[in-house]
C-alpha positions in Angstrom: 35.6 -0.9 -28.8 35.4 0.1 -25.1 38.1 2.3 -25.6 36.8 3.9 -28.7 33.7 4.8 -26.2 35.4 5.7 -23.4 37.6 8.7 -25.7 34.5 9.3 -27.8 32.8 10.4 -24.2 35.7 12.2 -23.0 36.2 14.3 -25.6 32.4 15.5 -25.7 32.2 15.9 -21.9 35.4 18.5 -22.3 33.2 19.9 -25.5 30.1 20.7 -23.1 32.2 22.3 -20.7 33.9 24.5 -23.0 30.6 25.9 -24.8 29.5 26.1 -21.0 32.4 28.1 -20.2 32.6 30.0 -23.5 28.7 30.8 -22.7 29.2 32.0 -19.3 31.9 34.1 -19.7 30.6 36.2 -22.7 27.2 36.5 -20.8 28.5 38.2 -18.0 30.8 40.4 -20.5 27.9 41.7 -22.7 26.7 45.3 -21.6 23.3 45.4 -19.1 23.5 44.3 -15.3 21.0 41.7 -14.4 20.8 43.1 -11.1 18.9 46.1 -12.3 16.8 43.9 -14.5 15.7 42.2 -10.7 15.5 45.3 -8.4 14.4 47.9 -11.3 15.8 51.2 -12.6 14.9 53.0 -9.3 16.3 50.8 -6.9 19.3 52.2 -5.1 22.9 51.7 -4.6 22.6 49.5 -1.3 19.8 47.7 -2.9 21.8 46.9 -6.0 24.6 45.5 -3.8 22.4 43.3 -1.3 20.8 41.7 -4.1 24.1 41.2 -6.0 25.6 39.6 -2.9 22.6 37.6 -2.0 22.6 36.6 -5.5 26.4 35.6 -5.6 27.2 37.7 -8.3 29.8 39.8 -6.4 32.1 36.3 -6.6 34.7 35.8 -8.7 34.0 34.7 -12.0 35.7 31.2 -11.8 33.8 30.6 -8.5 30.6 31.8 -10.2 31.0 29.2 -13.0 31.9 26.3 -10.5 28.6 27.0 -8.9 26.9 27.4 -11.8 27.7 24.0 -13.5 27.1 22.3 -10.5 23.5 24.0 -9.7 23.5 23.1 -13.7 23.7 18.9 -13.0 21.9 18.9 -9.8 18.6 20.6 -11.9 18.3 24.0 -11.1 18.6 26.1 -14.1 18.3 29.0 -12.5 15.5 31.5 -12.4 13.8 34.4 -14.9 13.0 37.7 -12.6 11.3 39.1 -16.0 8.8 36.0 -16.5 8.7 35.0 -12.3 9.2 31.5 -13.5 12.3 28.9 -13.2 14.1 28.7 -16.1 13.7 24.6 -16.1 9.7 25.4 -16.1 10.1 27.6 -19.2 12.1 25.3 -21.3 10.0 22.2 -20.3 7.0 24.0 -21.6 8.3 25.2 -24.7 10.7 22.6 -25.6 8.6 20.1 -27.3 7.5 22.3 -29.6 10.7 23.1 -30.8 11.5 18.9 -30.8 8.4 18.3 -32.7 9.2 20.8 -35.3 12.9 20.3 -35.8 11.9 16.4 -35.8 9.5 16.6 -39.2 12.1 19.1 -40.8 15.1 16.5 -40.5 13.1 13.8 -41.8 11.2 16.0 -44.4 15.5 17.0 -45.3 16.9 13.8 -45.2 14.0 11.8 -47.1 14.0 14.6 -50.2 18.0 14.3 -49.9 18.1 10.7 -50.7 15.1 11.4 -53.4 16.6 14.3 -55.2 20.8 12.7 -55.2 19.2 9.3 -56.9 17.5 11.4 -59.2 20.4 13.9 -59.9 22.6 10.8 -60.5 20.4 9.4 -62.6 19.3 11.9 -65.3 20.7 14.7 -66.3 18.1 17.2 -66.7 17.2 16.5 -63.0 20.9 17.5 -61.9 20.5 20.9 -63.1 17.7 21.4 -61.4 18.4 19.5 -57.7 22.1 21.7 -58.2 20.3 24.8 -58.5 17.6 24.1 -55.6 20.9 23.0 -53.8 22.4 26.5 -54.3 19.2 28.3 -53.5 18.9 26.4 -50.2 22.4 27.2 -49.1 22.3 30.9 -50.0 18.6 31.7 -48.6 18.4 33.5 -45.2 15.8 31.2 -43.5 14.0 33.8 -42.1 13.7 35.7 -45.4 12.4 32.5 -47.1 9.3 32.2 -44.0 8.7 35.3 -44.7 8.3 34.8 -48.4 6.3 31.6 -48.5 3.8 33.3 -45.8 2.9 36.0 -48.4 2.8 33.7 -51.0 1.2 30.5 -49.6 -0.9 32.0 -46.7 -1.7 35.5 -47.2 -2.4 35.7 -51.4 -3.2 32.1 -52.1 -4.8 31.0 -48.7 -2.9 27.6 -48.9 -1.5 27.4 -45.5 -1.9 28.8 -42.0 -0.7 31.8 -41.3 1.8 32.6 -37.7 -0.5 31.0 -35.2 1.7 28.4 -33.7 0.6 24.8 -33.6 -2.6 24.8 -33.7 -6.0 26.7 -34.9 -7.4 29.3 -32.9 -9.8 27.5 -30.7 -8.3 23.9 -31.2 -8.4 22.1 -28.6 -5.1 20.6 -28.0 -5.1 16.6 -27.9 -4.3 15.2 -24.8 -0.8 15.3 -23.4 1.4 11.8 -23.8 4.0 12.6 -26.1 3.6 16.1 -26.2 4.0 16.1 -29.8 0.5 17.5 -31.4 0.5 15.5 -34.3 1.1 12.2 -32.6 -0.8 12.7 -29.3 -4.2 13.6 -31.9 -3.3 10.0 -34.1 -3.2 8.5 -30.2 -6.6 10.0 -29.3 -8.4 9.7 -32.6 -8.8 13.0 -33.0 -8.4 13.1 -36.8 -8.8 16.6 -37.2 -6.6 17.8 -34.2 -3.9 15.8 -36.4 -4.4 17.2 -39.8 -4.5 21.0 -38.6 -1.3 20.1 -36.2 0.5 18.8 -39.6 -1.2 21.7 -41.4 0.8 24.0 -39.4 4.0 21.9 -39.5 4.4 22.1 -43.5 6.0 25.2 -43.9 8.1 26.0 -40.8 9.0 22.5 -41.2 10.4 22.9 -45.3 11.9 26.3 -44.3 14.0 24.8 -41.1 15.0 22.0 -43.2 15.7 23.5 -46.6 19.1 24.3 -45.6 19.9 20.9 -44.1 18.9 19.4 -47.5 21.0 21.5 -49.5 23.7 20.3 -47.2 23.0 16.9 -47.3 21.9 16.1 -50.9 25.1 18.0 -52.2 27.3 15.4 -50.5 24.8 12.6 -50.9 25.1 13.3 -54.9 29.1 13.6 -54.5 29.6 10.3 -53.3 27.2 8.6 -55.2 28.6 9.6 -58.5 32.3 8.7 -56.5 30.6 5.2 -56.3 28.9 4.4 -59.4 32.6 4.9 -60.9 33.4 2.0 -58.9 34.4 -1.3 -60.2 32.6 -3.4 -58.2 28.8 -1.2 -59.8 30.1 -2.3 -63.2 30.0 -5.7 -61.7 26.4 -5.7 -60.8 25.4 -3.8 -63.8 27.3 -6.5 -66.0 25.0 -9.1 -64.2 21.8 -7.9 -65.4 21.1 -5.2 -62.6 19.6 -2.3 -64.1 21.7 1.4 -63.3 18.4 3.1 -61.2 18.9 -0.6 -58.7 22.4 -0.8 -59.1 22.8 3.0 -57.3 19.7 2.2 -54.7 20.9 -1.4 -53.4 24.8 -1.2 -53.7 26.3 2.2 -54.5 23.8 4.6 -52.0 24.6 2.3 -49.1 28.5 2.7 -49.9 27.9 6.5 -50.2 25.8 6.6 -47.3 28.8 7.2 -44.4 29.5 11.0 -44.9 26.1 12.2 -45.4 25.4 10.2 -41.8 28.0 12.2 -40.2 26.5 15.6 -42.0 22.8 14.0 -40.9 24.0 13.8 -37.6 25.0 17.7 -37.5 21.8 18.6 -39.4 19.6 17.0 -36.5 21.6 18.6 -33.5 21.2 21.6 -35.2 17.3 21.2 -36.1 16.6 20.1 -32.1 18.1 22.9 -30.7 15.8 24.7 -32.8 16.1 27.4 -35.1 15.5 31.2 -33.0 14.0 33.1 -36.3 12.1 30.8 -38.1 10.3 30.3 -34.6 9.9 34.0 -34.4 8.1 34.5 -37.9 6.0 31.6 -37.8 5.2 32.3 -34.0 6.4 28.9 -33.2 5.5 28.8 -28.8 8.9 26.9 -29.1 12.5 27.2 -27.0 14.1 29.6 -30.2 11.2 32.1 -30.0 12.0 32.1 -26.0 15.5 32.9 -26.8 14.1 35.3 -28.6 12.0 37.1 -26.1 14.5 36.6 -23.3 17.0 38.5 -25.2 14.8 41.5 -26.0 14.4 41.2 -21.9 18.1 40.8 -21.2 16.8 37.3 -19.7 20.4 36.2 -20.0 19.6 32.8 -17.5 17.6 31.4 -19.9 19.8 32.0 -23.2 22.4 30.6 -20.9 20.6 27.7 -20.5 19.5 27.5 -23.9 23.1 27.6 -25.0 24.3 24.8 -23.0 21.6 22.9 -23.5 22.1 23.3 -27.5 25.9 22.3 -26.9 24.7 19.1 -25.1 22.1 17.9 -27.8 25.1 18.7 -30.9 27.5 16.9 -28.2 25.1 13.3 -27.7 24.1 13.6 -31.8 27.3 13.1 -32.4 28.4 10.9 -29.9 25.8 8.6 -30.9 27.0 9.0 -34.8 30.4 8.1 -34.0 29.2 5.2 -32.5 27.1 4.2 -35.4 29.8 4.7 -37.4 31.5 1.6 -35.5 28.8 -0.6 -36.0 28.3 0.3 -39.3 31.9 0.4 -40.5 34.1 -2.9 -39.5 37.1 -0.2 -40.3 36.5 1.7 -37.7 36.0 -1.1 -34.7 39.4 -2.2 -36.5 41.2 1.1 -35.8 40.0 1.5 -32.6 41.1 -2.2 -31.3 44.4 -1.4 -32.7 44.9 1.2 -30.6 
């Protein structure tokens, strides 16, 4: 099993450093000099080259990326000339809004996933219709379907906040402990603080997860009806089990592996946060800063944001893999083997 680790590490250390690489190399490719962002559009030639040297960006690019990585691990993220702020400071700021939000969609996906397969399995009427929503959720633009629901479900019918972030305006946030509104309010008692932060959570939370659900309850439903063909569900349903237990207690657990995997990539995905649906529902989280620093030519912090998206879709599935061994005897069997 230590091996198993050991290679399972390996492998997504090399995968960080080649979307680090990959990142850095297409940044400093794209058209715009970050020089002129810093010293402005009138600055002159002999300007433009002091601050480039001073800033090390007259090194080759190899030696640029060594120093980069390493200024990377030791903390410093570099710094945003358009903002005046650290890069670091602007991500720790933002980022657990986008952690909150990307948290509720995966469980709001995952929990209708398992919901909707049993019930597809189950009755037939119900497959039709969890197929089609499947379809729907995998051919939607995202940002097309925020936009929809907030004309719908905010602007004609009043049901929901409209784009104003987390809160109301003029809510006091709760106090800071988790950072996460809903749960700091619950640990203050502040019981309205907590139902306007879920209030604004419902739809950018269903639109950033509708996707994943599609995703996952398409497999989900796959393997479950692979598994209620299974011998061993005749078994139990030839003891007395009734079909609707037989597929919760024995066959969903057996079907279960996949979708973990596809879970796994649905939750890296959701954490690193979604850049559009951030920008309609004007989400103050890390995908709306991408945003803005692009329209700025910020590249330090997309590069940041990048890497730091590889690194969360790097430990996900690290920490999948080694669920999988835990869960699986097979696995813990191959690995020893080898």
């Amino acid at each position: 099993m230590t091996k198993y680790v050991l290679s399972k590490a390996t492998s997504s250390a090399v995968t960080v450093l080649g979307a680090s690489l990959v990142a850095f190399v297409l940044l400093r490719v794209l058209p715009g000099d970050p020089v002129r962002l810093i010293v402005g559009r009138l600055a002159t030639p002999q300007e433009v080259a002091v601050t480039r040297r001073s800033l090390g960006l007259n090194s080759p690019i190899p030696v640029q990326y060594v120093r980069y990585v390493s200024n990377f691990i030791r903390g410093d993220w570099g710094y945003s000339y358009s903002v005046g702020q650290p890069v670091k400071t602007m991500i720790a700021v933002r980022l657990p809004a986008s952690l909150e939000l990307g948290f509720y969609a995966f469980i709001l996906a995952f929990v209708a996933a398992v919901v909707f397969a049993l019930l597809s399995v189950r009755h037939r009427p119900a497959d039709y219709a969890v197929r089609g929503l499947s379809f729907l959720g995998l051919g939607t633009p995202p940002f097309w379907l925020a936009l929809l629901l907030l004309v719908l479900l905010s602007q004609r019918y009043h049901l929901f906040p409209g784009p104003e972030g987390r809160l109301s305006p003029g809510t006091v946030p709760p106090p800071a402990i988790t950072h996460f509104y809903t749960i700091d309010a619950l640990l203050a008692r502040q019981f309205s603080t907590f139902l306007d932060a879920a209030w604004h959570l419902v739809l950018p939370a269903v639109v950033l997860g509708f996707a994943g659900f599609a995703f996952m309850v398409r497999l989900l439903r796959t393997n479950l009806l692979e598994v209620s063909r299974e011998p061993f569900i005749a078994v139990v349903r030839g003891k007395g089990l009734r079909r609707s237990e037989a597929l919760r207690r024995h066959a969903l657990p057996n079907a279960f592996l996949p979708t973990l995997t596809v879970g796994g990539l649905v939750l890296a995905e959701l954490l690193a946060g979604s850049v559009l649906v951030e920008t309609v529902f004007d989400w103050p989280g890390v995908g709306a800063l991408v945003t803005q620093s692009i329209q700025r030519k910020d590249y330090a912090v997309v590069e940041v944001f990048i890497l730091l998206s590889a690194v969360v879709y790097v430990v996900v599935n690290l920490i999948i893999d080694l669920m999988y061994g835990v869960i699986d005897p097979r696995v813990r069997m191959r690995a020893a083997a080898k």
